[in-house]
N, C-alpha and C positions, 0 to 999 in steps of 0.2 A: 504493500500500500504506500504510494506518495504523502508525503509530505503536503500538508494541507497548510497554507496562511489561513490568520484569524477570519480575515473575512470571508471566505472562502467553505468560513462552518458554521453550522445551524447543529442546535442540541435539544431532541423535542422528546418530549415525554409523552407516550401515547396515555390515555387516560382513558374508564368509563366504565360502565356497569359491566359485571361480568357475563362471558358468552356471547358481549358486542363486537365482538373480533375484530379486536386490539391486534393479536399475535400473529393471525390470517392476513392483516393490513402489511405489517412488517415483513412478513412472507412474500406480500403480493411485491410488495418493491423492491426486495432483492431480484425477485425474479425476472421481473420488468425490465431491471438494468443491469443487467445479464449479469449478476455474481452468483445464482446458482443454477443449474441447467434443467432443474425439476423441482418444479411446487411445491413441498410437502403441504399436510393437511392435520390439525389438531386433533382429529379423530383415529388418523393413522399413527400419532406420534415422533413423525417425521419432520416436524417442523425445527429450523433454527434455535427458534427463540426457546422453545421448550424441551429441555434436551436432562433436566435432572428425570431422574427415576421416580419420582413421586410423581412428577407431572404429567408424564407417560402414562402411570398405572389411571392418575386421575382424569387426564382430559382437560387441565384446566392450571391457569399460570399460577405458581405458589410464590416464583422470584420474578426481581428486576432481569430482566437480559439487556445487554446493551450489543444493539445489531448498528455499524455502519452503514450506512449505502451513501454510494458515489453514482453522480449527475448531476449531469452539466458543470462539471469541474469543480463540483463542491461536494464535501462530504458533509451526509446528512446523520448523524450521531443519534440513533432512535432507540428511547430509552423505554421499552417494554414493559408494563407493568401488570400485577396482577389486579384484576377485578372482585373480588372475594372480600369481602372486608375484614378476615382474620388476619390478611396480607397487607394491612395496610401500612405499615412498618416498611415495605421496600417501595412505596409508592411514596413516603413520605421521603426517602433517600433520594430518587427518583427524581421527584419534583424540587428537592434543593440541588441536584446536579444540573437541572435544564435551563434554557431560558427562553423556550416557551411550549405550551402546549397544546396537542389534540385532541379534542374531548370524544368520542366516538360514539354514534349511537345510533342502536339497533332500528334500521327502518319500519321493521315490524312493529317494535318491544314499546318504541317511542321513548320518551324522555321515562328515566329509570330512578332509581334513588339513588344509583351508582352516577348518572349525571348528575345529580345535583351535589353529590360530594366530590366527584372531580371537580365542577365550578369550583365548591371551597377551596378546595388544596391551589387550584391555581390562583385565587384569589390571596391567599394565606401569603403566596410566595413574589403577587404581582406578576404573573407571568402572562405576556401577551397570548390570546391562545385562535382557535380555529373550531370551528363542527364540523367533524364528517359524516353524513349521514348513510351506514352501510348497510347492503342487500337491498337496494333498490330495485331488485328484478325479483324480489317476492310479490307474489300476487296482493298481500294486505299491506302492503306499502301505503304510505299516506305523507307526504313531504308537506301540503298543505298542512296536516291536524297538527302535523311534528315539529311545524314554522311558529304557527299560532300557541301551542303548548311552549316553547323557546321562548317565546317574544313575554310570554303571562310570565314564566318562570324569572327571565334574566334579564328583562326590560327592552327598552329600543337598541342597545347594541347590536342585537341579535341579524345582523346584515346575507343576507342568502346570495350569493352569486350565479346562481343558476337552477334551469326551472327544468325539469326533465322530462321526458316523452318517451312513449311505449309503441312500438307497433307489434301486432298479436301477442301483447300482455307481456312483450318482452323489453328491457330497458336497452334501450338503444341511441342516445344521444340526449342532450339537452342546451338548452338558451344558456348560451353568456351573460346573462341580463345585465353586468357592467356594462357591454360592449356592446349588447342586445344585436346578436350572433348566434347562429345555430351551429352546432358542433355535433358529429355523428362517428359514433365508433364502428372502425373499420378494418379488420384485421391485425388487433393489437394495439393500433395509434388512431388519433384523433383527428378527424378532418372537418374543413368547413363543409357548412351546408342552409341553405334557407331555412327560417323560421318557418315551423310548419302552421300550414292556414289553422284558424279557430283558437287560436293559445291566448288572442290578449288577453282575455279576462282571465285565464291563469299567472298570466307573465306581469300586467297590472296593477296588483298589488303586491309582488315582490319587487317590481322593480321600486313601489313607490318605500318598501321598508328600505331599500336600499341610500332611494334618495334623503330620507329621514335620517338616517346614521348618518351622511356623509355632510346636512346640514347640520348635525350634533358638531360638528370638530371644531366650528367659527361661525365667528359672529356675521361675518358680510356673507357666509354661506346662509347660514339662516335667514338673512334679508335675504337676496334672491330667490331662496325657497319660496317663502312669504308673498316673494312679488312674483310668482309663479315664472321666473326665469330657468329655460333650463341650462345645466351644468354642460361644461364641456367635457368630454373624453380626461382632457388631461387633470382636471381641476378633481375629478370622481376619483382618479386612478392616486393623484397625491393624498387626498384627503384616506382615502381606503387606508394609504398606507399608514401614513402619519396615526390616523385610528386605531390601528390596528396595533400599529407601538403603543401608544398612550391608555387601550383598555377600551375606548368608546366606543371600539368596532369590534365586534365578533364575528368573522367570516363564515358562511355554510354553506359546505362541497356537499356533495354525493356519490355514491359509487357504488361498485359492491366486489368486496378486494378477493372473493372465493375466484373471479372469472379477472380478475386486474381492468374492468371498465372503473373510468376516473381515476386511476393512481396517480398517470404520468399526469395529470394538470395537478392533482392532489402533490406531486412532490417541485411541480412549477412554481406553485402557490407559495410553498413552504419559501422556496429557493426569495422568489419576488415579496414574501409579505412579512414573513416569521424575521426576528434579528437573527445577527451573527451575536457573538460575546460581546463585541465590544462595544454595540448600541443595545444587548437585552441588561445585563448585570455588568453594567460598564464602573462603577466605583464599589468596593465589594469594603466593609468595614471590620476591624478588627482589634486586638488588644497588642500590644510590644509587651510580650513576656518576662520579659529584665524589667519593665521599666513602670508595666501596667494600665500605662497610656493606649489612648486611645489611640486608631491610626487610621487611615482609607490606602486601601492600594487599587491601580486602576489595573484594570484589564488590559494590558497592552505590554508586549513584547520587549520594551524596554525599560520593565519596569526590575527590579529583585524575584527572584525565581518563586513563585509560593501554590503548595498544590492541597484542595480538602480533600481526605478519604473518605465518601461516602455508603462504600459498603465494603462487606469483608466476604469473601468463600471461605471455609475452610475444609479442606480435605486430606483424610489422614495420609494417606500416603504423599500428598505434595505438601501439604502444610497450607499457610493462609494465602490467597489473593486479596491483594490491597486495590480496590476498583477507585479512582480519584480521576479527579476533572484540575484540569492548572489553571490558576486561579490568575497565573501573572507572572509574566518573565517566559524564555522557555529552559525546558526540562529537558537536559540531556543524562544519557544512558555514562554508568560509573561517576555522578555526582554523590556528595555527601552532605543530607540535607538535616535541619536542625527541628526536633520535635519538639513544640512549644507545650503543650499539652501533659508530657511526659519529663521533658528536662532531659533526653537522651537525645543520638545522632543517629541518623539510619544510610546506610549505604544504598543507594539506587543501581544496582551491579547492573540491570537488565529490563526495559522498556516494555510492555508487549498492548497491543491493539486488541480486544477481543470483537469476536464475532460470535453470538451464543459463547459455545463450551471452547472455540475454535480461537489457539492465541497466535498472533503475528508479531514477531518482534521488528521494532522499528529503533530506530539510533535518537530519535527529541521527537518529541511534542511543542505545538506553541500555546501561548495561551490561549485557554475557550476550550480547549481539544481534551478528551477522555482517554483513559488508560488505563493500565494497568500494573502494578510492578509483586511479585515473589518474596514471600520468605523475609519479612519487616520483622522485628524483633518485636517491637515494645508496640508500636502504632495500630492502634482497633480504628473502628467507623468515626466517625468525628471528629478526628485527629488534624490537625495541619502540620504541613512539612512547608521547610520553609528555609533561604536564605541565613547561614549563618549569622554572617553578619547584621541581613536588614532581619532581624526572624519579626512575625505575625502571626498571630491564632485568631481565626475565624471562630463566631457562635457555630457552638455543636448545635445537629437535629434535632429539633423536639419532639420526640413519641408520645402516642397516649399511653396512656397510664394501663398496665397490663392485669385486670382486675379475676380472669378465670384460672382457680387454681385445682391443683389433683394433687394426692400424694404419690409419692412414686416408687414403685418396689422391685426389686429385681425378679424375676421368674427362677434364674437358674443361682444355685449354691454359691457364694463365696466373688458372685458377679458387682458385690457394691461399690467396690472401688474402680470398676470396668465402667459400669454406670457413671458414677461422680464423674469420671475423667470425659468418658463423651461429652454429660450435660453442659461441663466445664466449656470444650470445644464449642458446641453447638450454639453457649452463649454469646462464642465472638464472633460468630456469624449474625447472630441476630439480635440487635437491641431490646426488643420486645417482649423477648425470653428471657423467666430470668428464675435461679435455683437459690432453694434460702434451705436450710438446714435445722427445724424446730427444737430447739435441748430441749425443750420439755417434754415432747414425746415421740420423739428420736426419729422424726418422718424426715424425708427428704421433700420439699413443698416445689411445683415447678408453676413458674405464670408465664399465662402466654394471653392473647387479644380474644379466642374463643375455644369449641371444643375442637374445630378442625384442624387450627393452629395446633395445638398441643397433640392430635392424630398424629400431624406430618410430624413434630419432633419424636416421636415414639416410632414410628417409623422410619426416620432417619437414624437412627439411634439404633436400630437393626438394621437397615442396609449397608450404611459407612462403620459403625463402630463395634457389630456383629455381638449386641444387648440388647434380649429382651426384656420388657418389663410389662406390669399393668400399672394402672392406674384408680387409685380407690380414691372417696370424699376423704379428705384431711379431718382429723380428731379436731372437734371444737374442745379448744380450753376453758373449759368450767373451772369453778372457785369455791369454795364452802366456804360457810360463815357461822357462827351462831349470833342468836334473835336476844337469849336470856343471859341474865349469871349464873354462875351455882359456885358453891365452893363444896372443893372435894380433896378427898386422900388419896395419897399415891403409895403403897407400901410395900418394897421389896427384901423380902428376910431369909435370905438362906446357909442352911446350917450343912456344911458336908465332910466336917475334921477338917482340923487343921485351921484356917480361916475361912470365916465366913461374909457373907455379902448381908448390908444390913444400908437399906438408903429409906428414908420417909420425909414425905413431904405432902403440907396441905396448901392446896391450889387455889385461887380464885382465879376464875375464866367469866371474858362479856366483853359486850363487842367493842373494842377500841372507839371507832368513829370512820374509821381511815383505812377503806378498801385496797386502796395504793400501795403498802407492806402489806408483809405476811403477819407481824406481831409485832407487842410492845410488852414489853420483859420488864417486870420491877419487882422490887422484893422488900416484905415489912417486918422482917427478924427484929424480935426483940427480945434480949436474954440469951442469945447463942445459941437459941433453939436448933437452928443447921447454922456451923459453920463458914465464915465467908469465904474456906479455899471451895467449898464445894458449890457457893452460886454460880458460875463458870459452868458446872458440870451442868445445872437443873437448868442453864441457857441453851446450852450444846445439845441435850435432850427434846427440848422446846423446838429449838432450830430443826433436828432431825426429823422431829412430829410433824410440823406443819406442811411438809412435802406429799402428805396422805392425807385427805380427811375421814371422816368415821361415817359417810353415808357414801358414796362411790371413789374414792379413793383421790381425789383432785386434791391441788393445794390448797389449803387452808389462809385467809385472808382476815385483814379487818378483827383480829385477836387481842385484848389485852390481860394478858397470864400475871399476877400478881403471887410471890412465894410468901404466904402468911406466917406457916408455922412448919414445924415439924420435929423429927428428932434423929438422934446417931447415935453411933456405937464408938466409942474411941479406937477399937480395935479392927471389927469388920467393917466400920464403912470406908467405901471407897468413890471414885467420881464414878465408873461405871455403874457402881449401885444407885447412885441416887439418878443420875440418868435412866435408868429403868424405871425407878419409883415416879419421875417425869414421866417417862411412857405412859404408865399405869394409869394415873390422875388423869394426863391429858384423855385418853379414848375414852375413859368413864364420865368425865367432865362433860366432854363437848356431844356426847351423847344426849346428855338429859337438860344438855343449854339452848334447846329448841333450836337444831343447827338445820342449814336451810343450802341449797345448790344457787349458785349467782351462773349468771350466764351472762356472754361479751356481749353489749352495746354497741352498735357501731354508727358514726353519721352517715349521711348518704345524702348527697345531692343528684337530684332526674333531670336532666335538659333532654325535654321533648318538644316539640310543635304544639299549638293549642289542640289539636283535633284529638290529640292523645291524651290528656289532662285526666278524665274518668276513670279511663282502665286502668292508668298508672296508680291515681291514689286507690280505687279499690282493689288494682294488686296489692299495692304497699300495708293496705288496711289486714289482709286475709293474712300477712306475714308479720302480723302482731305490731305492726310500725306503729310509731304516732306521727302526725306531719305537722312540721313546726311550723310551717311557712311557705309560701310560693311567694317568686317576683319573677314579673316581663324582662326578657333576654333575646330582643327584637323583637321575629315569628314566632321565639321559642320560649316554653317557660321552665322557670328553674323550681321545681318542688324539692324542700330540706324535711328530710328524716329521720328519725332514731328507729332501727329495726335491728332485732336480735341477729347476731350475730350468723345462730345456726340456720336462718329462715331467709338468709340471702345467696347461698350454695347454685350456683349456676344463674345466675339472675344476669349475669351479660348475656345468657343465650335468650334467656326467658324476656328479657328487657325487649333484645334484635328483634325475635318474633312479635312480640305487644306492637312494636313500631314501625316494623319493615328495616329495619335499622340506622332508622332516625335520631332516633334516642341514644343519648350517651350519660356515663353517670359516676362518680367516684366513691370512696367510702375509705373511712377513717376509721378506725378503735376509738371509741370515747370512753366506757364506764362500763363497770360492772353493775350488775341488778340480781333482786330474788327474783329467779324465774317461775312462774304458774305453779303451781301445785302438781297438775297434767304433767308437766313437761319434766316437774323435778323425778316425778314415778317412773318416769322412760327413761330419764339419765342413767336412773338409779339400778333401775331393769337393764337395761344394756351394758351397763360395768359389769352386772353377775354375770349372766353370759361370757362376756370377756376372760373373764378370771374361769 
């Protein structure tokens, strides 16, 4: 592959609801301009872009792929992403690598909930973007409903370039309506041809959405509008453009990339409307690592070398691929570049260009241009590499917050450190996965964005790192307490020759105040009834207790143990003794001090759409929640709630479905509580089993 100048490259992120064929698009233009000799197809497997073994087995994109293509002397850097919403962790990479993108959407399917979260993400990043409207040669096509659904959803931007025609139900050509031109596909390429008779009233009111955006840019446009003047060719053609950078224009192609009709104008478009680097994210901002300042470095060739790592592969037998975009300056092969991030230095031994799974090693990159480089020591996703000398750290990606958990167990014997080491792996691949380790009840906890997400890492985790596992609900951490006082004896006397063991102590037990410790320890000896070497020991004992409590065996909370009275032996007592006599007291104590199961409190905020508002709170209501509160959050509203801990257990999936997966929502540990009476009989019931 040639060596590309900056302006010479476009980095576009395909976007949209899944099964809009995103990957079919990326397929269709390689093929187009001739880098591969045979179509593959997502059904067959055979495609470029999808080339891991999960996504084979499934049919459906799980990663970013980043596929070049070259035309018309410029390489067009297309960054593949998955439609899926468990995936949306490499769409988030994705759209901070690009600078602009195509939001795709299913002819049929129409506007998706998957478009309207593409819109975000390109909004989120300011990326000028495009509509492609694919399979326009299904018979329930409808470009009209799917113009008018655009225009309701995204406003007047929403600009259509072309109006399409069928002859016997087949798509076969359509109006330039910029240029209000017929265009008819004819053996792979595009040729002129007359507007066919009967179209104005179709062509009519696109062309007039068109005129309406192109009056949006300026103000002497809008007066000519106004004055029903019409635009000339060239004045439509700048103003498109100029819109199209700034956001007020959203262009909409058509096509349908299974058979490659509309590619080649679809990648003319790209070529004429999309930026290069250095007009989309031409000032990129950063911090000076030594120094903490603020900085901007531009986009441009002669600036200090600086590149972001926005995604990682990792595989065992090669080790990690660092996928990065240069940020500034260019990057040549055997530099040594300085990791702001880390406080370490990474050698760049080795260049490579990917294509899918397929790496090309090339000698520099300029800025704007994608890559890839081997085997980084220290540098994960997020990372900057950067000029020693000028060094800079760009803001890392922001993920959502990854809220579905499992526990995770090994299937085969003596496999958990097999496991550990993959998850470990797995997590440098993916930000949104992430392994916690519970000491309280020795689980291994894994999060990921949903259940599908967490499928493919279980199954990656058997194909690359050759670990099975399952996957069980995580042990909720419960808490006991007791409600009453009591004061009671604790007496341990045993006689077996020689010395004997002689510990007594009288307890007062009730509830401290203060859920947050386990206990509060004091002692009211008067007369040397115990000893003070042995209050240590009746702590130590105390201490030991509270890690069990006396109805299902959870820790014990919110205690405060007072040592009254008691007595010793000069001869047999010992600290072990009287820590036993601790034991004894304690389980008898907190028996009869009306001791009660607390279960975890957690907050929760819901941002949904208004239309979701009901099912949400009487979800929330049927999982024992209470809601503290709703406030307006634009279209969407924000409901706060406190809901038991155990009764939120898959609620990202249960959420998706309530919403279509609109809804999004966080949750926090706030507080312990006495849980129901019901529920404490099931804790309690379920520990026996256990045991």
């Amino acid at each position: 592959m040639k060596n590309y100048s900056m302006e010479q490259i476009r980095n576009v992120v395909l976007l949209g609801h899944g099964g809009c064929g995103k990957t079919t698009m990326a397929e269709a233009m390689l093929y187009v301009t001739g880098q591969i000799k045979r179509q593959g197809k997502v059904d067959d497997g055979n495609t470029v872009g999808d080339y891991d073994p999960e996504e084979i087995r499934r049919k459906v994109s799980i990663n970013t792929s980043i596929i070049p293509v070259e035309w018309k002397d410029t390489k067009i850097n297309i960054l593949d992403t998955p439609g899926y919403f468990d995936f949306v962790g490499e769409v988030k990479q994705a759209v901070r690598a690009a600078d602009s993108a195509i939001i795709v959407v299913s002819a049929k399917s129409g506007v998706e909930v998957g478009t309207e979260k593409a819109w975000e993400y390109a909004e989120e990043q300011n990326l000028p973007r495009m509509i492609f409207v694919n399979g326009m040669d299904d018979e329930h096509a409808n470009l009209t409903n799917i113009l008018e659904d655009l225009k309701e959803r995204f406003g007047k931007c929403i600009a259509p370039f072309q109006v399409p025609f069928k002859e016997n139900d087949r798509f076969v050509g359509f109006v330039n309506v910029v240029k209000m031109e017929g265009r008819r596909f004819a053996n792979g390429t595009v040729v002129s041809c007359d507007v066919p008779e009967g179209m104005d009233d179709v062509i009519a009111p696109v062309r007039n959405m068109i005129l309406e955006a192109v009056a949006e840019t300026s103000e002497e446009l809008m007066e000519k509008y106004f004055n029903e003047e019409e635009f000339t060719l060239e004045e439509i053609q700048d103003a498109l453009h100029k819109g199209v950078m700034d956001g007020s224009i959203v262009p909409v192609l058509c096509g349908t990339a299974l058979n490659n009709t509309g590619i080649r104008v679809l990648m003319n478009s790209i070529i004429e409307y999309l930026p290069n680097p250095s007009e989309g994210r031409s000032v990129l901002e950063g911090k000076n690592p030594k120094t903490g300042k603020e900085e901007e470095r531009r986009c441009a060739i002669d600036e200090p070398t600086s590149v972001f790592v926005f995604k990682t592969i990792v595989d065992p037998y090669i080790g990690r691929l660092s996928i990065f975009k240069v940020c500034s300056g260019i990057l040549k092969a055997d530099t040594v570049l300085y990791n702001g991030n880390k406080d370490t230095e990474e050698k760049i031994a080795h260049i490579y260009v990917l294509r899918g799974k397929e790496q090309t090693e090339v000698s520099q990159l300029c800025a704007g241009d994608i890559g890839a480089v081997a085997k980084l020591h220290d540098t994960m996703t997020g990372d900057t590499l950067s000029d020693i000398n000028k060094p800079i750290v760009y803001p890392e990606i922001e993920f959502p917050e990854s809220l579905m958990h499992m526990a995770v167990f090994p299937k085969g014997k003596g496999d958990e450190e097999k496991m550990s080491s993959g998850l470990q792996r797995l997590m440098e691949e993916d930000p949104t996965f992430h392994v916690f380790l519970d000491k309280e009840t020795h689980e291994e906890i894994i999060y990921g964005i949903g259940e599908q997400h967490l499928d493919v890492i279980i199954n990656k985790l058997k194909s690359k790192f050759k670990v099975e596992v399952e996957l069980l609900p995580p042990t909720i951490p419960y808490r006991e307490t007791i409600k009453g006082k009591i004061k009671v004896q604790g007496k341990h006397k045993k006689q077996s020759g020689g010395h004997g063991q002689y510990g007594d102590v009288w307890m007062e037990f009730e509830p401290s105040g203060n859920l947050e410790v386990p206990y509060i320890f004091e002692e009211k000896i008067f007369g040397g009834a115990v000893p003070k070497q042995y209050f240590p020991a009746v702590e130590k004992g105390l201490q030991e207790c509270v890690k069990h409590g006396v109805l299902a065996g959870y820790p014990v909370v919110g205690l405060k143990a007072t040592l009254v009275d008691g007595s010793y032996h000069p001869v047999d007592s010992s600290e072990m003794a009287f820590k036993i006599a601790t034991s004894i007291a304690f389980k008898e104590g907190l028996l009869k001090a009306k001791p009660v199961i607390l279960e975890p409190i957690v907050k929760v905020s819901v941002t949904v759409p208004d239309e979701y508002m009901g099912d949400i709170i009487g979800d929330l209501n049927k999982r024992r929640g209470r809601i503290l509160g709703m406030n307006p959050k634009g279209r969407f509203q924000q409901v706060d709630a406190e809901v038991p801990m155990a009764e939120m257990f898959k609620y990202a999936t249960d959420l998706r479905s309530m919403t279509q997966a609109r809804g999004s929502f966080t949750m926090k540990f706030d507080r312990y509580e006495e849980a129901p009476h019901d529920v404490q009989q099931k804790v309690i019931e379920a520990r026996k089993k256990e045991a």
